[in-house]
N, C-alpha and C positions, 0 to 999 in steps of 0.2 A: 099411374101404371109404370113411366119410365122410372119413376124415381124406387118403387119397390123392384125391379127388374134389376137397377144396380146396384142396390142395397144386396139380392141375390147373388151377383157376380161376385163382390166383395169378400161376402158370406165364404164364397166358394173356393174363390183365389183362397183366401186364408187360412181357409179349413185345409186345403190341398200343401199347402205349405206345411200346416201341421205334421200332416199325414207322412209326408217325406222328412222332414227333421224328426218326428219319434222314430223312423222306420229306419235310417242311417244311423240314429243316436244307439237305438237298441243292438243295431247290427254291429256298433263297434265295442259295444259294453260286452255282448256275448263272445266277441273274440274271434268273430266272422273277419272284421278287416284287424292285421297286425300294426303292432305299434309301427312306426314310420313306414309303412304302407303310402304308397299313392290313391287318393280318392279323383278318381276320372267322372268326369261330371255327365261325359256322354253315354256313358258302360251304364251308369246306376240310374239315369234317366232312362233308357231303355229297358234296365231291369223292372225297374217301378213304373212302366208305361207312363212319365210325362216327359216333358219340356225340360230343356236346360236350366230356365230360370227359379223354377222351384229348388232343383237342385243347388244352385248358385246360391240363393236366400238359404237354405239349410245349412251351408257351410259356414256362412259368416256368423249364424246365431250358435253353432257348435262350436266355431273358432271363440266366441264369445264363453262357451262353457268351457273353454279348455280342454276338449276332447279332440282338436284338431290344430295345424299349424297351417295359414294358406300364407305361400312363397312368393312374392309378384315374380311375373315371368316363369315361373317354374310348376308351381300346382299348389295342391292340398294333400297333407300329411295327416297320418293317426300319430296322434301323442298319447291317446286315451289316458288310464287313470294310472299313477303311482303308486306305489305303496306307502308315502309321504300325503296323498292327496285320503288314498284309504284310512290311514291315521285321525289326519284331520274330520274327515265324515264322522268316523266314529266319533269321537271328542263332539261334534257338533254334534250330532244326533243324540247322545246319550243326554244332552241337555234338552236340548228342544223333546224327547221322548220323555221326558220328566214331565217336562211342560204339559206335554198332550195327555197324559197319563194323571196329570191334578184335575183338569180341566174335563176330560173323561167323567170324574167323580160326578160333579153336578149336570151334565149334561147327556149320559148316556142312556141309552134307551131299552126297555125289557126286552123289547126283539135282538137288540144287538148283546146283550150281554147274553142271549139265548143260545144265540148264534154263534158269539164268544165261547162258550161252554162246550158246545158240540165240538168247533173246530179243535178243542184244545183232547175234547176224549176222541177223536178219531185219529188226533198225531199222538196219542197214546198206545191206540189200536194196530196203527203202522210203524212205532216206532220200534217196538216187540216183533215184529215180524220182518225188519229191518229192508221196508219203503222207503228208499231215503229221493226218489221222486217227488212223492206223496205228503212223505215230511217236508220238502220243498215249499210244495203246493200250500199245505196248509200254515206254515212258518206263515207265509205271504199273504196270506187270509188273513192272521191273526192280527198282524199288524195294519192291516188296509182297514180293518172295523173299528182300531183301536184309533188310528187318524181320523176315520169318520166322525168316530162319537166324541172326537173333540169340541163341534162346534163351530170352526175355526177353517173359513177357507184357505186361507195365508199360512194356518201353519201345518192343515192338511198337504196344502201341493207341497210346499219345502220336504215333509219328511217323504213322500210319495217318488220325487224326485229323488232324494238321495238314498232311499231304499233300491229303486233301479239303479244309480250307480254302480252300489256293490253287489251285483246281481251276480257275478261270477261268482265271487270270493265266498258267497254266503253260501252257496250251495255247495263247495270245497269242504266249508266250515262244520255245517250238516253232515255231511257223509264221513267228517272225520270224525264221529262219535259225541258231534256237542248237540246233536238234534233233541235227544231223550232229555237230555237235562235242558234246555231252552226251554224245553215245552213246562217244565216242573215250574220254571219261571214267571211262565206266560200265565201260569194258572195261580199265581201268588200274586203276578201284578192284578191278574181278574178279581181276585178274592179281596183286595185292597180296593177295588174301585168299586166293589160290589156293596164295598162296607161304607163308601165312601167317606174313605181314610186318605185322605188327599196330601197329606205328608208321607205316607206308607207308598205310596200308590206310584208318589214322584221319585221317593226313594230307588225301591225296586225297580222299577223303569228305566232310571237313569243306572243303574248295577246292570242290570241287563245288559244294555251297550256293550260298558265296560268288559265284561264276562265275556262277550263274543268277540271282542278284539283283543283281548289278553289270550282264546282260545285260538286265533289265527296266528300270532306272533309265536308260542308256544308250539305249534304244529307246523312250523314254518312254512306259512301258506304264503306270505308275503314275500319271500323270495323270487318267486316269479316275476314279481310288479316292480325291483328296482331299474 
């Protein structure tokens, strides 16, 4: 009994810790805290109803993503992300989305390629009526099915995590006119993985990337992030 009890506690501490690093990690991706911002450990533990300590562990694994600088003696700063670190995401992603996108081929499922299909005619439906919320929404769908039906824990969380990263920027990217043609995308990588055309499928996917990062550079979105 004791030992499931602390087995429980463990459970719980570390779940809690979660809950505070995604909840501060998200809040600095959205643009709630500014770059070189102070992060006070007793303001956001109060906001999040806990302890200092949880708060404390969130910083040093965010210091560790390089979404923060902590200063001995002095505190914890936002550095959040660059337009150099956005660069590199991309470049990373558009591989590892290759990746996911071959592997897709032999492993995806009729509910998910169902599902795939829907999301892709409903950012159709909204993109004509110019939803660019909704095209948000569903961009973020498209791609969260597309990491599922990899297979592939290790390279689900990676692209999952770096798809949050550029959580600003992509929705910037979206509203600036690239939503309609994404989607034309998303339904050429579908059709490739449908066919399982697993060189088409990696091709397109890893273009894809590229295309949305040549469309922020282009639109000067990246100007912000230097």
């Amino acid at each position: 009994m004791e030992n499931r009890d602390l087995k429980q506690e463990v459970t719980d501490k570390y779940s809690l810790r979660g809950r505070v690093f995604n909840r501060i990690r998200e809040d600095i991706l959205n643009g709630k805290y500014k770059d070189h911002e102070e992060l006070k450990e007793v303001a956001i533990g109060n906001e999040l109803g806990v302890s200092r300590t949880p708060v404390r562990e969130a910083f040093r694994q965010l210091e560790l993503e390089g979404l923060i600088q902590i200063i001995p003696n002095k505190g914890a700063y936002v550095t959040g992300i660059k337009a150099k670190d956005i660069q590199d995401i991309y470049m990373i992603r558009s591989r590892l989305e290759g990746l996911c996108a071959r592997w897709a081929c032999d492993n995806i499922t009729d509910e998910q390629l169902e599902e795939m299909e829907e999301v892709i005619y409903l950012a159709e439906f909204h993109a004509a009526r110019g939803h660019m919320e909704q095209m948000a929404e569903l961009d973020n769908r498209f791609h969260t099915i597309l990491y599922e039906s990899c297979n592939s824990k290790m390279l689900e969380h990676l692209l999952k995590d770096y798809h949050q990263y550029v959580w600003r920027v992509r929705q910037q990217t979206l509203s600036s006119g690239r939503g309609a043609v994404s989607n034309v995308e998303h339904k050429y990588i579908m059709e490739a993985i449908r066919e399982k055309n697993a060189d088409k499928a990696e091709e397109l996917a890893n273009q894809h990337m590229v295309n949305a990062y040549e469309n922020m550079v282009d639109q000067g979105l990246l100007e912000m992030y230097d």
